[in-house]
N, C-alpha and C positions, 0 to 999 in steps of 0.2 A: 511713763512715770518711773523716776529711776529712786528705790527706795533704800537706804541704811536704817537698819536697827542695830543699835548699838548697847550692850547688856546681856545678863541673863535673864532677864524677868519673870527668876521663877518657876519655869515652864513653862511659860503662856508664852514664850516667843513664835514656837513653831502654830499652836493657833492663830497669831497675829501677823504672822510673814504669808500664812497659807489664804487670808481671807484678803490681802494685800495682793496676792498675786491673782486671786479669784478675779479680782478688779484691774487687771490691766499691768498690773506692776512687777517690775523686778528688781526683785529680793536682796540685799545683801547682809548677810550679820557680820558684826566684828563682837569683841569682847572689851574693846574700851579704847582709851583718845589717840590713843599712837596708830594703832591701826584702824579706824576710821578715817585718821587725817593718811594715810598711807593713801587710803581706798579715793577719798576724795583728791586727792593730788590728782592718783592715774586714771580716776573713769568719771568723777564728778560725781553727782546728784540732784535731784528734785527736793526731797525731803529728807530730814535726819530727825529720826524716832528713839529718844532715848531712858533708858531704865530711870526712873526718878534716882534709886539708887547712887548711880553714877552723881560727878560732878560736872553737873549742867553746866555753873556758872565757867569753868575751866574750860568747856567744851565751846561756848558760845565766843569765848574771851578768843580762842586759839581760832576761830573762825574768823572772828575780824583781824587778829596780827596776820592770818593771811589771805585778808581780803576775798575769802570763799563765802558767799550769800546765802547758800541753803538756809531755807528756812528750819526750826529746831522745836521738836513737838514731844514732851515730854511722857513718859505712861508709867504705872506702876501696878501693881496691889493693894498696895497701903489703900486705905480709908480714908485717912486722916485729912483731913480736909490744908492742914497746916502746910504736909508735901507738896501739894498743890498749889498753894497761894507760892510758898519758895522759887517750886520750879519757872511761875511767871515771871515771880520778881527777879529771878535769875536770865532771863531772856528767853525761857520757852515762850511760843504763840499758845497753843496750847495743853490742855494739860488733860491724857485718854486713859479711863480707869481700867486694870484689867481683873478678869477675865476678860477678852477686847468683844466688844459686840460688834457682829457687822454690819448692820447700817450706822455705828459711830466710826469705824475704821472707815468702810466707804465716805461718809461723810467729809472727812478730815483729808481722804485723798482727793475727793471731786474740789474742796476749798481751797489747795494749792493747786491743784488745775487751774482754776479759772481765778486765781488769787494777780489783781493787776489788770485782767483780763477783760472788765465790764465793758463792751461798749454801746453804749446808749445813745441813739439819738434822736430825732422831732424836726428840728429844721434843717429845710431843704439845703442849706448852702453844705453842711454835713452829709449830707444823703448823696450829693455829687461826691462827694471824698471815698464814702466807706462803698458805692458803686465802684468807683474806680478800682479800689482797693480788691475788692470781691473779683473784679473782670482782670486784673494782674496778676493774682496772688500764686496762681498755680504754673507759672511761670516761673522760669530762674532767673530770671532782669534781677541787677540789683535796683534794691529802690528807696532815692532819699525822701524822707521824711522832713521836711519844715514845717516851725510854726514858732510861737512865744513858747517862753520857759509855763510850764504848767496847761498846757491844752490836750495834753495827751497822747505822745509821740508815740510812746513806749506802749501804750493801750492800742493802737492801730498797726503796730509791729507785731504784736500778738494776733492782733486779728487776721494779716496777712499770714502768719503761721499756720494758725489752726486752719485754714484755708487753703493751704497751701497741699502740693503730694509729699509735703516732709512733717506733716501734722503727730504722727505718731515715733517724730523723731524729737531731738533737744533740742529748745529754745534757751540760747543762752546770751545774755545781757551783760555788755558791760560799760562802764561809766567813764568813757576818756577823760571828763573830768576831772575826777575825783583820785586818778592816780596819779603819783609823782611821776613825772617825764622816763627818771632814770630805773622806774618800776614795769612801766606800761608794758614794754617788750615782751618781759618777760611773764606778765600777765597775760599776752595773745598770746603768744608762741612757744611757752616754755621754757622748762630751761633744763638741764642735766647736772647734777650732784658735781659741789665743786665748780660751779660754774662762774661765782661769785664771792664774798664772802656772807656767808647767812643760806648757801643754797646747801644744805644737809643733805637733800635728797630727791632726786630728778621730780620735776610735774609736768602736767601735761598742762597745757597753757587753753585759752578758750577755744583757739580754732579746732586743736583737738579733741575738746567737750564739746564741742557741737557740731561734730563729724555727722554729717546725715541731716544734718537739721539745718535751723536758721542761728546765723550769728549779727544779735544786733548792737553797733558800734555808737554809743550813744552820745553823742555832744561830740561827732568825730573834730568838727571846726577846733576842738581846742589840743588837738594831737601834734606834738612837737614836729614839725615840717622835715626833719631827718627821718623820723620813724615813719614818715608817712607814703616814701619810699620805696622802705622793705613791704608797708602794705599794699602797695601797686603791685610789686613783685608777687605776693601771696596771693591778691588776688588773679592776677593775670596767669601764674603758671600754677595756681592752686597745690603748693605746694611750701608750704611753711621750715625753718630750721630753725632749732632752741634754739636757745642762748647755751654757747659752748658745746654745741653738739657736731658732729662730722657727720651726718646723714639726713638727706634733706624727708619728710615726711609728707607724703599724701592728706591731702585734705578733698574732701566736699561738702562743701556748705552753700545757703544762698545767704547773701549779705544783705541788710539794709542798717539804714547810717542815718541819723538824725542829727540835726541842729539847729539852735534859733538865730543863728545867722545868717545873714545872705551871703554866700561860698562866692558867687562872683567877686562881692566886695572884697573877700578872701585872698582871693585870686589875684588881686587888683595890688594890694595889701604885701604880695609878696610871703601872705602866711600860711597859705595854701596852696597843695601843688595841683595845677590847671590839666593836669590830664589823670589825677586821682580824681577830680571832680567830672570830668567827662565817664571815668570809669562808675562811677558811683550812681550818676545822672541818668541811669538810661531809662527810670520811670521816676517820677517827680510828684511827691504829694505833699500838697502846703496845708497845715490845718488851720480852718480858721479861730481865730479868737473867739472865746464865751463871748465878747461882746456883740461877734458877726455872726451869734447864732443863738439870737435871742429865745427860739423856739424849744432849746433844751435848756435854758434852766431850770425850771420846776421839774422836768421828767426827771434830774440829774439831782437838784435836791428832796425831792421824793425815795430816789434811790439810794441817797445817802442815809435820808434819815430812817428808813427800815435798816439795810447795815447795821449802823451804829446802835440802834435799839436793840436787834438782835447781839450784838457782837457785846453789848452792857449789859443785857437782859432786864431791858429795861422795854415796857409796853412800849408798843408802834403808836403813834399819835400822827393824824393829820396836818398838813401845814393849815394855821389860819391865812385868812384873806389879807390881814394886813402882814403879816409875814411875807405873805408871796407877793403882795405888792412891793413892799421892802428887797425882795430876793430879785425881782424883774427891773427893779431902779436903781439898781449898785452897778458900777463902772466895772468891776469885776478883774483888776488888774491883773491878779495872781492867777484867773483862769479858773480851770475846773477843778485845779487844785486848792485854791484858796474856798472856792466854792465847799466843797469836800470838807476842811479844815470848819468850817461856817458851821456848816449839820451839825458833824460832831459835835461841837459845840452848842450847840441847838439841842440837839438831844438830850445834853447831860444838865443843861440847864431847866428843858422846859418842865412845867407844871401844869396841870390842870389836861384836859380831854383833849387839848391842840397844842404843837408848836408856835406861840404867838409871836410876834412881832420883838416881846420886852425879851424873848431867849435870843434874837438871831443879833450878835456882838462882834464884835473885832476881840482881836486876841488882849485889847488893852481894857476889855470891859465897856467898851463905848458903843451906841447904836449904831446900826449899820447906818451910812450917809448914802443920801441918793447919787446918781451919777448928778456933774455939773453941769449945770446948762450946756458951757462949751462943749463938753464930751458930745454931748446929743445932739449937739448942732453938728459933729465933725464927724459924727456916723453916720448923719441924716445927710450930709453933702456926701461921706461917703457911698452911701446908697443910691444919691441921686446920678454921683457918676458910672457906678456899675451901669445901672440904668439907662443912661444916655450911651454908653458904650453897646450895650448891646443892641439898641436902638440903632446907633449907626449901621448896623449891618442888615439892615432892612437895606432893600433896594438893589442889595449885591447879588451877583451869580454866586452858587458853590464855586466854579472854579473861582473867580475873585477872591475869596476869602482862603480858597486853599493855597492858591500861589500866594498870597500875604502872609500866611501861616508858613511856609514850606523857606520862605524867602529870610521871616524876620528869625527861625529857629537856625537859619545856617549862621545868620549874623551873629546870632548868639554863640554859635560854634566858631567861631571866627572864621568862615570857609568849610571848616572839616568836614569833609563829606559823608565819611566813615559813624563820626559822632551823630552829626543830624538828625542821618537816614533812623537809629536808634531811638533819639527821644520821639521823632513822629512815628516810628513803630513801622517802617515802609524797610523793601528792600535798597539795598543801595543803588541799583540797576534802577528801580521805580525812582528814585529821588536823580538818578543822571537822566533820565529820558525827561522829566519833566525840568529841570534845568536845563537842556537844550532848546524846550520847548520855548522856554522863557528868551532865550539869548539871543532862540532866531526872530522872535519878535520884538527884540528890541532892548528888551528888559534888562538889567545891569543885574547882576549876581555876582555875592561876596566870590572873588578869588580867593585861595588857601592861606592861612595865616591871616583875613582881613575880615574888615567885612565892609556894607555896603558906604556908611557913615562916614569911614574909614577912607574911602576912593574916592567921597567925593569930595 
């Protein structure tokens, strides 16, 4: 946990930096917005703790003109209960009175720990995933992450984290979406003073704030196909250069990459480049949709609605029966996000000793609608083919099934022997002996560049 306080606070800084570091974290003080954004340029952070004193709203504002996410936790002396509502309505999350107590300091650091972080789950088709995820994590594979927009990519990125042997290092996130093209660059990699116009004063870009740690690349599918290049280049020689800089820079990081696209299709598309995806692909987790994982909704709005009760201060209430039957009969398109979105809303609405049914609304004020027949019927054929798929594979030997596995992953690779051997997790020596194995019996194997489909 990488901590700024920014202010005087009185004297109570150094009580508050000392019980901050008791707990895991290091310290930095500045005295106000220039050199905080200095501090955050060249080493980043977790959280920014600021004197209510100070000008929050200006601190919060100069955070997003340069797209820096730390979350911003207000403190003071004052009493005044008014400080406090301001510092909210200014952008703090929260607002820590001082003299600082430590179990509210502690508190406030363990909630940006695990802040994104929840992962919960109940059905088994989950429990395959976050296995997986647990049996990779310690690992330096990079590893992409698929699913729909809202299933939770970024919450299984973390969980590889905190799992991972870079756990007490930086987890840093960032949104390829939501940057302009001609921004992105120099959001990964930096940039040096004068590098541009608007670049005042050198930063240090993401790879180098998540030196030691995990860098998660999020919605990489929508990264301008130029820039994704120099990312091959970074990752392969793990070594990064700003924009405008003449020295190239050491990085270690593990990466993983998310998106709700299919990258093959990507690939296909000509908007993605086909050996960034090999580079990316060398463990593969697809999450399923809330729809495909019936078994965690109620545990998942359960958990919301304590959250949101606690986080209002508003009493915990039980779901009623016709609530959760309403919450197990919605199509759930938005995922565990809209899910999430639902509670909250639940919360603030409901009345009486339960969550009922009449609080859980769409955001237009309208009851929740059941999924449509079709829906149910297209899950229920969905299921029946899983089903009949895994069925077929009665009757077969392991090897049967592992030459079909071994065979249809090169196709995938189009030949590549190199990539294959990767995503099946074997050495490239184990994947040429048993491709021999196959050739002398008969069996047709993609050649390099092809694959089987392809030759015949």
């Amino acid at each position: 946990m990488r901590l700024i306080i920014a202010g005087g606070l009185k004297g109570q800084i150094i009580a508050a930096a000392r019980i901050a570091m008791a707990h895991g974290a290091a310290v930095t003080h500045t005295e106000g917005l220039e050199q905080t954004l200095a501090v955050l340029r060249a080493k980043g952070a977790d959280l920014l703790m600021i004197d209510v004193a100070q000008p929050i709203a200006a601190y919060v504002a100069a955070l997003e003109a340069e797209r820096i996410r730390t979350p911003v936790v207000a403190c003071g002396t004052s009493t005044d209960t008014r400080a406090a509502v301001a510092a909210i309505q200014a952008g703090a999350r929260e607002y820590v009175p001082l003299p600082p107590d430590p179990e509210l300091i502690a508190a406030v650091l363990e909630a940006v720990a695990a802040d994104q972080s929840s992962l919960i789950w109940r059905d088994p088709a989950m429990e395959r995933v976050v296995q997986l995820a647990t049996q990779i994590a310690r690992s330096e594979a990079p590893v992409l992450v698929t699913g729909e927009s809202g299933t939770g990519k970024e919450v299984i990125a973390r969980h590889l984290h905190q799992k991972s042997g870079r756990k007490d290092k930086p987890f840093v996130a960032v949104n390829c979406a939501a940057i302009p093209d001609n921004l992105l660059e120099s959001e990964l990699f930096g940039h040096e003073k004068g590098a541009f116009t608007g670049a005042i004063a050198r930063r240090i870009g993401k790879f180098e704030e998540a030196h030691g740690g995990t860098l998660l690349l999020d919605e990489i599918s929508e990264m301008d196909v130029r820039l994704q290049a120099k990312l091959l280049r970074a990752l392969q020689e793990r070594m990064i250069d700003r924009v405008g800089g003449t020295q190239p820079v050491k990085v270690d990081i593990r990466i993983v990459a998310t998106s709700n696209r299919n990258l093959a299709d990507a690939v296909r598309e000509g908007s993605f480049r086909e050996d960034l995806l090999y580079r990316l692909n060398v463990v593969h987790l697809r999450l399923p949709a809330l729809r495909e994982r019936p078994g965690d909704i109620l545990a998942l709005a359960e958990h919301f609605a304590r959250k949101y009760a606690e986080l209002n201060g508003l009493p915990q209430r039980p779901i009623a029966a016709d609530a959760r039957k309403l919450l197990l009969g919605n199509a759930w398109r938005g995922n565990v996000r809209e899910l999430e979105n639902t509670m909250h809303r639940a919360v603030l609405l409901a009345s009486g000793p339960e969550i009922a049914a009449a609080a859980v609304l769409t955001p237009e004020g309208e009851a929740l609608a059941p999924a449509a027949a079709g829906s149910r019927d297209a899950a229920g054929r969905a299921a029946q083919t899983a089903e009949a798929m895994t069925r077929s594979l009665v009757g077969h030997t392991v090897a049967d099934v592992e030459r079909e596995l071994i065979l249809d992953t090169l196709d995938h690779c189009l030949g590549n022997r190199t990539h294959a051997a990767k995503i099946l997790g074997i050495s490239i020596r184990t994947l040429r002996n048993k491709l021999s194995e196959y050739t002398a019996a008969g069996i047709a194997v993609a050649e390099p560049g092809q694959a089987r489909i392809s030759a015949a």
